[in-house]
C-alpha positions as MATLAB code, in Angstrom:
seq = 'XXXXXXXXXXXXXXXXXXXXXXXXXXXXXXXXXXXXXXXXXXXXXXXXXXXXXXXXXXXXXXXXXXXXXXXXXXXXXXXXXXXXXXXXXXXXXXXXXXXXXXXXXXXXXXXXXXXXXXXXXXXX';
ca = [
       0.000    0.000    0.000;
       1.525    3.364   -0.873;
       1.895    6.083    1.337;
      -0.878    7.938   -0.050;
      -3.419    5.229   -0.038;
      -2.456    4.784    3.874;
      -2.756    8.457    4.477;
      -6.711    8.360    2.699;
      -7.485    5.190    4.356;
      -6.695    6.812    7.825;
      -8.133   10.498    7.289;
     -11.121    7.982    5.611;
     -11.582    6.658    8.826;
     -10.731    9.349   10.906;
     -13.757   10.867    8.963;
     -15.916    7.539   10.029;
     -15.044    7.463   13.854;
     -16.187   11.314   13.438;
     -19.275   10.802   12.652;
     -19.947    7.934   15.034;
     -18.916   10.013   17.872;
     -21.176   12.559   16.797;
     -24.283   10.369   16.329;
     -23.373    9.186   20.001;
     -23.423   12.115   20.841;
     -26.240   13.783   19.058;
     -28.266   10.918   20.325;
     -26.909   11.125   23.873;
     -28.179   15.133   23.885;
     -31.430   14.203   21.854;
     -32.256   11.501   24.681;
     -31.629   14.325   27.071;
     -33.784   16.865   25.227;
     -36.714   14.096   25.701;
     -36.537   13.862   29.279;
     -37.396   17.582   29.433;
     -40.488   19.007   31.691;
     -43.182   19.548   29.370;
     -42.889   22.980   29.674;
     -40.182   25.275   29.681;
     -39.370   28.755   31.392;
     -36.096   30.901   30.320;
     -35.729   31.610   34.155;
     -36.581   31.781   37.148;
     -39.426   34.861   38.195;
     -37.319   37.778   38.873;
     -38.282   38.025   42.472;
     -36.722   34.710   43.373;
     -32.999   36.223   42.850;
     -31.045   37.465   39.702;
     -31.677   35.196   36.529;
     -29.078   34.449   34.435;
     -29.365   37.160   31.844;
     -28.546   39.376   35.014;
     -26.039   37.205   36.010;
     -23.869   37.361   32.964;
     -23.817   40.692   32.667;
     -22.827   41.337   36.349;
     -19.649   41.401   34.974;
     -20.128   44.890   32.783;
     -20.408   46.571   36.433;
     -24.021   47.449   36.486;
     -25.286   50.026   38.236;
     -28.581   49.867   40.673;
     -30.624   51.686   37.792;
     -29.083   49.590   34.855;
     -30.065   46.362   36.510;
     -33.599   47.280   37.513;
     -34.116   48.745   33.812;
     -32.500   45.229   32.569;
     -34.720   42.996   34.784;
     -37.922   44.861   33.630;
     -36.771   44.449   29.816;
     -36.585   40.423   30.472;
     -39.177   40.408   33.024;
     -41.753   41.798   30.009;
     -39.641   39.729   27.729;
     -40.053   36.332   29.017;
     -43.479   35.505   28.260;
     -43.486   36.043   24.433;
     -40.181   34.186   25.075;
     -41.509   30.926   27.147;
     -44.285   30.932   24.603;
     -41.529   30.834   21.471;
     -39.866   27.895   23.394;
     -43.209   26.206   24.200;
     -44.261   25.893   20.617;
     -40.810   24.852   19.258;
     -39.598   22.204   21.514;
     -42.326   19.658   21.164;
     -40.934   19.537   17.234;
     -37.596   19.165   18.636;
     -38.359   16.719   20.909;
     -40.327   14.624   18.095;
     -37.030   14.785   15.910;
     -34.241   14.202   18.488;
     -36.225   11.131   19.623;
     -36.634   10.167   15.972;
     -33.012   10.568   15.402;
     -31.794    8.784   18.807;
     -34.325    5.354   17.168;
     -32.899    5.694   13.716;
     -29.386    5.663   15.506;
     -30.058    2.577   17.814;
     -31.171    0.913   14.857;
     -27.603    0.513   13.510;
     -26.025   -0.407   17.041;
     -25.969   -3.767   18.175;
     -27.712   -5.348   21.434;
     -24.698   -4.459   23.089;
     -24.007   -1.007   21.663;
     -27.781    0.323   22.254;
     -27.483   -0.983   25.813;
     -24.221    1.227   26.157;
     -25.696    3.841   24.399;
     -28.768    3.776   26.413;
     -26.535    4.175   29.820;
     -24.420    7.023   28.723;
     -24.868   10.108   30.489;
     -26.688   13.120   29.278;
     -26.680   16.488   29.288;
     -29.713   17.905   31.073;
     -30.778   21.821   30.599;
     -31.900   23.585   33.191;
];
């Protein structure tokens, strides 16, 4: 085998093992997607604390009046915003949990018991 058949053979599989580990892993964050609450709120109500559009920007130095103007922009933001979310995320649900079948379809007994233990990421 010459040298550059060896070197396209291995980026060939390189490119293979690539998209394996990103089918795991697009299934392992579909599956977690699916275990979602059925509905979903951006934060927490204002009252409770700062949120974490607050939080992140703690860091430009915000004054007393900056914040309070901020929290009333998200606070009359996040309905219109938990309503966006609402009506998306049952589609995305329906397709990560048709994705995460047609992957365990190509995995072995074995594999899709494997797959089916690995850990996943879970939003808050």
């Amino acid at each position: 085998m010459s040298e550059d058949s060896r070197a396209r053979a291995q980026a060939g599989l390189l490119l293979v093992l690539v998209y394996i580990l990103g089918a795991a892993t697009g299934g392992g964050l579909a599956y977690a997607i699916r275990q979602r609450p059925p509905q979903f709120h951006l934060q927490a109500p204002m009252g409770s604390g700062s949120g974490p559009v607050l939080r992140g920007l703690d860091a430009l130095g915000l004054t007393d009046e900056q914040r309070q103007a901020i929290q009333r922009i998200v606070e009359r933001s996040q309905p219109r915003t938990d309503s966006i979310l609402n009506q998306t995320l049952p589609s995305l649900r329906e397709e990560a949990d048709s994705m995460q079948a047609r992957i365990r379809a190509v995995l072995t007994p074995e594999q899709r018991r494997r797959f089916d233990a690995m850990p996943t990421v879970r939003a808050p």
